[in-house]
RODREN-199049 format. One line per 8 residues: number of its first residue (from 1); their letters; for each residue x negated, y, z negated of C-alpha. Coordinates in pm, 1 decimal, decimal comma. Each point is the difference from the previous one (the first is absolute). Layout:
REM RODREN-199049
NUM) A) X:Y:Z | ...
//
This chain:
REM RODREN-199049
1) XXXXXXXX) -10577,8:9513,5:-7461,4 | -221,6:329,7:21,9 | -206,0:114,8:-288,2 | 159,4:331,4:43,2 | 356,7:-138,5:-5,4 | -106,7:-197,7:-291,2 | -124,7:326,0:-174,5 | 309,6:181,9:96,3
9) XXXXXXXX) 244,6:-250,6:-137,1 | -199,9:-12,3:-316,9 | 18,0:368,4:-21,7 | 374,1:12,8:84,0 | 113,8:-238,4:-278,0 | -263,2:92,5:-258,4 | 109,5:404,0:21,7 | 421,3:-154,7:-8,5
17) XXXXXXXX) 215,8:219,3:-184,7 | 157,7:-231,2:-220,4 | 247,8:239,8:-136,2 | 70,4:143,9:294,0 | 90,5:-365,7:146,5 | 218,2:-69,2:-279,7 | 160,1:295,3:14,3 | 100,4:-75,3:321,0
25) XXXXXXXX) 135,9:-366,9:-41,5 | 363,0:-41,3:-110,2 | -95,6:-333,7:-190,0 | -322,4:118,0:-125,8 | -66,3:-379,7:-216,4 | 44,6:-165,5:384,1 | -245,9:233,8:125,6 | -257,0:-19,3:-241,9
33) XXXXXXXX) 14,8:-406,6:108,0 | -62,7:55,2:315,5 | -263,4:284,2:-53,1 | -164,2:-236,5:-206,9 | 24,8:-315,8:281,8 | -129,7:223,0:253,7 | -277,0:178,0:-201,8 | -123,1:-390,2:-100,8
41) XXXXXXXX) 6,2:-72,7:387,5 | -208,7:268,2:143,7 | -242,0:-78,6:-289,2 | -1,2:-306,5:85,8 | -38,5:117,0:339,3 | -247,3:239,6:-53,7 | -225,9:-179,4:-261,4 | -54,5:-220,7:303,1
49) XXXXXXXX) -99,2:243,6:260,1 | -199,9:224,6:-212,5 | -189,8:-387,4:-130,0 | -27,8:4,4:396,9 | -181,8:316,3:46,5 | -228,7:-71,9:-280,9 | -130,3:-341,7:145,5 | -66,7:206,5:305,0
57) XXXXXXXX) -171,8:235,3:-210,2 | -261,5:-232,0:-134,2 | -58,2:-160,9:327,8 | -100,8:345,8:144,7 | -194,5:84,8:-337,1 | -164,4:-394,4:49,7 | -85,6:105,0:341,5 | -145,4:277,8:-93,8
65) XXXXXXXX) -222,8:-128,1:-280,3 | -79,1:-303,2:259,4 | -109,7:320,0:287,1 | -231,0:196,0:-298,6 | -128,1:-321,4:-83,3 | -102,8:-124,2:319,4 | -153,0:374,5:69,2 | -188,1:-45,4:-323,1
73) XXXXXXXX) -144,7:-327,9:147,2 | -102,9:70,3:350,1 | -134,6:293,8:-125,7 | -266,6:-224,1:-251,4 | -38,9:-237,7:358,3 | -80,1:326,7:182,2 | -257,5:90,7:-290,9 | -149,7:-306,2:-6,3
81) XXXXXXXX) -19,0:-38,0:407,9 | -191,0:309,7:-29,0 | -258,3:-69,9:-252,4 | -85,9:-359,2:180,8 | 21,4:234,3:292,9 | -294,3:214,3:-157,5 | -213,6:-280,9:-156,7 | -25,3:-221,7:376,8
89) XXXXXXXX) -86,5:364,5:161,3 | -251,4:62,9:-276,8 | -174,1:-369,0:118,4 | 32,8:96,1:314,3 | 314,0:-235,6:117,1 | 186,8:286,7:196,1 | 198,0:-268,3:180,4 | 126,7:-119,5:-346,3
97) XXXXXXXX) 29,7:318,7:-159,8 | 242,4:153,0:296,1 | 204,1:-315,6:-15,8 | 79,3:67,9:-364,6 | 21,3:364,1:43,7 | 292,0:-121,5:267,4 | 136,4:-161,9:-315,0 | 9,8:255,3:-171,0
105) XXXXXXXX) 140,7:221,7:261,7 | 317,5:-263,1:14,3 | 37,0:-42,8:-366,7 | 30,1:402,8:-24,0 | 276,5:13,7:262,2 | 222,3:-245,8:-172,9 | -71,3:203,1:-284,8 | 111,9:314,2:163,1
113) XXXXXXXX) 277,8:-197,8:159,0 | 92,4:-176,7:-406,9 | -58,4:379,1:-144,7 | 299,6:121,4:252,3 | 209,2:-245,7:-12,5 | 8,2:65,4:-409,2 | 15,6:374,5:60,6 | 317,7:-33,8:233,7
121) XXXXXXXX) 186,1:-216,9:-260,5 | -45,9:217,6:-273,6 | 245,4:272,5:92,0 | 213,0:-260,0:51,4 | -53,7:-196,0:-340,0 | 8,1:354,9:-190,1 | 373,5:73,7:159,7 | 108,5:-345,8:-107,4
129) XXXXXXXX) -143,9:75,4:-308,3 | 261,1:297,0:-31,7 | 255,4:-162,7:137,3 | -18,6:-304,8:-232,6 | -1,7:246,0:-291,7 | 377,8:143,2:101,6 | 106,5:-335,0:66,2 | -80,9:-127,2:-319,0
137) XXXXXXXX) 105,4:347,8:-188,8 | 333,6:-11,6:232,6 | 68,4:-399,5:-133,5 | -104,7:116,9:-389,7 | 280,7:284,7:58,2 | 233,5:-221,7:152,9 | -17,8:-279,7:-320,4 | 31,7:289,1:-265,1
145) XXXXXXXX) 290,1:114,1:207,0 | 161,6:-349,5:-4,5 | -77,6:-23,8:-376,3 | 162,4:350,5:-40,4 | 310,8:-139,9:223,4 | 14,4:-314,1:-211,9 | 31,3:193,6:-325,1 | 266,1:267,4:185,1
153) XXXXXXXX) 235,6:-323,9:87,7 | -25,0:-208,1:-341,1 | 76,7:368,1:-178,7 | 278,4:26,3:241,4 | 103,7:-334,7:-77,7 | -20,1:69,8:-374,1 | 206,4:352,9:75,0 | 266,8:-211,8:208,8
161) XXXXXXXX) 28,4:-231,8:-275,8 | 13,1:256,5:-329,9 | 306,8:232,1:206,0 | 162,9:-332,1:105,9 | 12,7:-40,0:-387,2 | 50,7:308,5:-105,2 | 317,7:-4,7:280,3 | 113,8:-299,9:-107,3
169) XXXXXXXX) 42,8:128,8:-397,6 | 166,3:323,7:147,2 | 255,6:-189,2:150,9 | 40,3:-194,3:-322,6 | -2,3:301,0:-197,5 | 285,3:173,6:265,2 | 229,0:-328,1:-2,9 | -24,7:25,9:-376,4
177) XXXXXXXX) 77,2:400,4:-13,0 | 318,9:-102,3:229,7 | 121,0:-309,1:-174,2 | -74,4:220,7:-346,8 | 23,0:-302,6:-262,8 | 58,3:279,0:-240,8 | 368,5:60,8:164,7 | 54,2:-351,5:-81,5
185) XXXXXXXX) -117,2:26,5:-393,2 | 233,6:345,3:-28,3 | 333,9:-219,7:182,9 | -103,4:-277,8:-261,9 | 17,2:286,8:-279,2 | 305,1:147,0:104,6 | 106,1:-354,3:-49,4 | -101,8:-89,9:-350,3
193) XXXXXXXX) 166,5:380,2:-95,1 | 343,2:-101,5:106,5 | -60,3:-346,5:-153,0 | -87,4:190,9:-346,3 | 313,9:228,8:23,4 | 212,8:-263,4:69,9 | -88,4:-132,6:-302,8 | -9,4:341,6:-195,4
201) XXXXXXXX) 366,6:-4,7:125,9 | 95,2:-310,7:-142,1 | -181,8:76,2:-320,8 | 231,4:312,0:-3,8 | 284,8:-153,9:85,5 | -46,7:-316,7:-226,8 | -51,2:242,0:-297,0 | 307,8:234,1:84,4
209) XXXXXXXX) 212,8:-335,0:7,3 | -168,6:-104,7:-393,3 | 67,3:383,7:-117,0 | 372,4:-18,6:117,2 | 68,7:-305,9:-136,0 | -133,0:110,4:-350,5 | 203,7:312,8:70,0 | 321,8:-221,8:9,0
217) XXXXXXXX) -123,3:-157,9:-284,8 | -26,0:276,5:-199,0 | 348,8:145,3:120,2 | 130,8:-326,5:-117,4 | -119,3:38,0:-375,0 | 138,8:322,2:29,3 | 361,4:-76,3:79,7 | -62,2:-296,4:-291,2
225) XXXXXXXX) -78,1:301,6:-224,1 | 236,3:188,1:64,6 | 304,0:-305,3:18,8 | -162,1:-43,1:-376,8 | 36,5:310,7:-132,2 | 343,6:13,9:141,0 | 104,8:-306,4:-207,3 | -150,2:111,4:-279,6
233) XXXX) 236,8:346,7:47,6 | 282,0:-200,2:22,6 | -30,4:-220,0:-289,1 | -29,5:325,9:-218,2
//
């Protein structure tokens, strides 16, 4: 895989509209799931390639500290080729003294040759350098955004569950408005009422039987009375 597809993909997932996706879904909880499997994959994915690109990185940046280095010491061989150079000319050893100064001559080239070789990589290294950077701002994006889709699904989760509750009560609530126990207390009432006047009416009617039979009573002493007194005229 390309650094710049690598860099793209980051981009692309760590700029997702996660509202918008959802908004989109018709089972929203299922595609938060799968948002969240695929999001851990090309992390996964891209944690890999961007550790990749960063190994490169420091072998090019070891390369190039290995090139300055090396310039650094065939420069000091050059310098010191030189100066033995001057002190066998100064006695008079030309021979000696241009066989050094040869030296030096071929330590300076591979110094040019280390000096270039360290200038051409560092354009390179510096764009790496850049590139690196996104990559490892894209993957920083791209775990917040899977933390931020792993809170959106267990809130949805916790949503799902509270109106599958609050549903289930409603229903329980609607049975009970259409079965309407109270109906049921009021038929029992209605009950107990006509048990009561029952029983008013055979209070009534027991105590209308006691008053007539007193009543025949009393229209018994009466005719006694009045058989009395009759005797009582005729024995006069």
């Amino acid at each position: 895989m390309s650094k710049q597809t690598i860099l793209g993909r980051v981009a692309q997932l760590a700029k997702a509209n996660i509202n918008a996706l959802l908004d989109q879904a018709e089972d929203p909880r299922k595609m938060l799931d799968q948002l969240i499997r695929d999001y851990a994959s090309n992390i996964t994915e891209a944690e890999e390639a961007v550790a990749a690109t960063i190994g490169n990185l420091r072998l090019m940046e070891q390369d190039h500290q290995e090139d300055v280095a090396a310039a650094t010491e065939w420069g000091e061989k050059a310098l010191a080729a030189s100066r033995k150079a001057d002190g066998l000319r100064a006695a008079g050893q030309a021979a000696e003294a241009d066989r050094f100064d040869n030296l030096a001559k071929i330590a300076l080239g591979r110094q040019l040759q280390s000096e270039k070789e360290a200038r051409s990589a560092e354009p390179t290294i510096a764009s790496q350098t850049e590139v690196v950077s996104k990559l490892r701002s894209g993957l920083d994006q791209m775990k917040a955004k899977l933390g931020e889709l792993q809170a959106k699904r267990d809130e949805l989760v916790a949503r799902a569950k509270t109106a599958q509750a609050q549903n289930t009560m409603m229903d329980a609530v609607k049975s009970i408005d259409v079965l309407d126990p109270t109906s049921e207390l009021s038929r029992f009432e209605d009950k107990v009422r006509r048990e009561e006047a029952r029983a008013m009416g055979k209070q009534e009617l027991a105590a209308s039987s006691l008053d007539a039979q007193f009543e025949q009573l009393d229209a018994l002493g009466d005719e006694a009375e009045i058989a009395a007194r009759l005797a009582a005229l005729k024995a006069a």
